[in-house]
N, C-alpha and C positions, 0 to 999 in steps of 0.2 A: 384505337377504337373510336367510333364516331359517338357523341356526346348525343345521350337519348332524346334529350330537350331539342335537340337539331334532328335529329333523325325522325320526329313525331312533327316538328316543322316541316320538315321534308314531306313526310307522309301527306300531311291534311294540302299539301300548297297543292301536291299529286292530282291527290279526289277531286278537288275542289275545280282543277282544270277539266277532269274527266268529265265531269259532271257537267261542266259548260260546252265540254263537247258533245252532249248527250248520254255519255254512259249511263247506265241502269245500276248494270251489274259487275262486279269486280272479282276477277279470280284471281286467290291469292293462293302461290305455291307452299309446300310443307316448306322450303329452306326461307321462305319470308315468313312465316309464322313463326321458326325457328331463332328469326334474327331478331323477330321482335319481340319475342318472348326473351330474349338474354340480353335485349336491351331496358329492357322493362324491370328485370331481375339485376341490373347493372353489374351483367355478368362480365368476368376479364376477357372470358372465350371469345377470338377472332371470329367475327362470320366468315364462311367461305366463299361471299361474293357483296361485291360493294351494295347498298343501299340500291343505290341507281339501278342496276339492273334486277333487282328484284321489282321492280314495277313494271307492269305489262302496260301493253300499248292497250289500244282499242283492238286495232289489227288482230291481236296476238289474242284476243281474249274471244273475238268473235270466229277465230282458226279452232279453237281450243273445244274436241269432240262435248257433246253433250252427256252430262251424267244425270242419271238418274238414280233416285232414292227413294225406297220404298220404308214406309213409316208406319204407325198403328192406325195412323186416320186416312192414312193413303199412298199414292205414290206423287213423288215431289220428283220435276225435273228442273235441275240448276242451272242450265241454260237457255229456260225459257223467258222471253222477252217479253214482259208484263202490258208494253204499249200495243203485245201483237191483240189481247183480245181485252178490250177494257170493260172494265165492269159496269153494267149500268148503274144510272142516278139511281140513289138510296129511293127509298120511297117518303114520302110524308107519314112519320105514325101518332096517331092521336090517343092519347091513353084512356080508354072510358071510364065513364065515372064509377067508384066504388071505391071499396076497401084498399088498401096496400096491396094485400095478400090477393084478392083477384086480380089487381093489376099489372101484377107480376105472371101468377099463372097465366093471364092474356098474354103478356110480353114472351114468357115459355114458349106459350102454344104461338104464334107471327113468328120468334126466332124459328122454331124447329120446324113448321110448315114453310118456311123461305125457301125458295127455287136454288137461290145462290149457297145457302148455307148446304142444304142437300147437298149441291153437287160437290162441294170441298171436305163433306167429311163421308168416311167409306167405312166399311165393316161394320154396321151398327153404332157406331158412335155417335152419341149423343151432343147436341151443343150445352156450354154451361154456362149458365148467366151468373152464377156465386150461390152461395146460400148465407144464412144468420137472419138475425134480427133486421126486418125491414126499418127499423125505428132508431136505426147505428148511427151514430154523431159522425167514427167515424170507418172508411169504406177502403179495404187494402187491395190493392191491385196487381196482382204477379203476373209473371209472364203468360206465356202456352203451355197448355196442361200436359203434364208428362205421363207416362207410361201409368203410374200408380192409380193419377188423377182421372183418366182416362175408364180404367177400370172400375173403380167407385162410383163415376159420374160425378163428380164434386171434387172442385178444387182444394188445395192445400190438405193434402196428405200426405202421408209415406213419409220421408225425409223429412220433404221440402215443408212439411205441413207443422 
């Protein structure tokens, strides 16, 4: 079995090429998730196919049909190619003068009035900017709001909260 330290060597020398060849995107199959997850677990289990050809070409990834996924905030396709429609420059935003607490319901009302935000979130879904104490030393930042969080409108609940 190949030594995990080598095979996570392997991996990143992989990306790091792809990446210089322009890759975006990387499809990884269930039996390379498989190997790496029993490499990770420094499992005895054999994979059934060497490292090496678990990595996809460029070729092989740009052959590879488009899938799509449909989510709470929308529908996500995984083969779309982020350079085809690029996002415009942010805007310049200047916080008027006031309290905390207006400054923030201003930042609310800019985020959820944004053109770009509209169009990535779907079904009534609201964006979140966090909630607590405007006056917090200090500020916790998790991922993308999941199902629960979605539902609430505020992060860190359910589980995860």
């Amino acid at each position: 079995m190949i030594d995990p330290a080598d095979a996570i060597e392997v991996l990143l020398e992989e990306l790091k090429r792809q990446k210089a060849e322009g890759v975006l995107r990387v499809g990884v199959s269930s039996e390379s998730i498989q190997l790496l997850k029993s490499l990770g677990a420094g499992s005895a289990a054999k994979p059934s196919t060497p490292l090496k050809s678990a990595i996809l070409s460029k070729e092989t990834i740009k052959a590879q049909p488009s899938k799509t996924f449909e989510t709470r905030a929308g529908i996500v396709n995984s083969n779309t190619d982020a350079s085809a429609t690029p996002a415009p420059s942010p805007p310049v935003v200047t916080l008027p003068s006031g309290t905390k607490l207006k400054q923030m319901e201003w930042l609310q009302k800019v985020v959820s009035d944004c053109e770009q935000t509209r169009r990535h979130l779907k079904n009534g879904i609201k964006p979140m900017l966090g909630f607590g104490s405007l006056d917090a030393k200090v500020v916790l930042v998790g991922d993308l709001p999941g199902i629960e969080e979605l539902e609430a409108g505020r992060p860190f609940v359910g589980d995860v909260g």
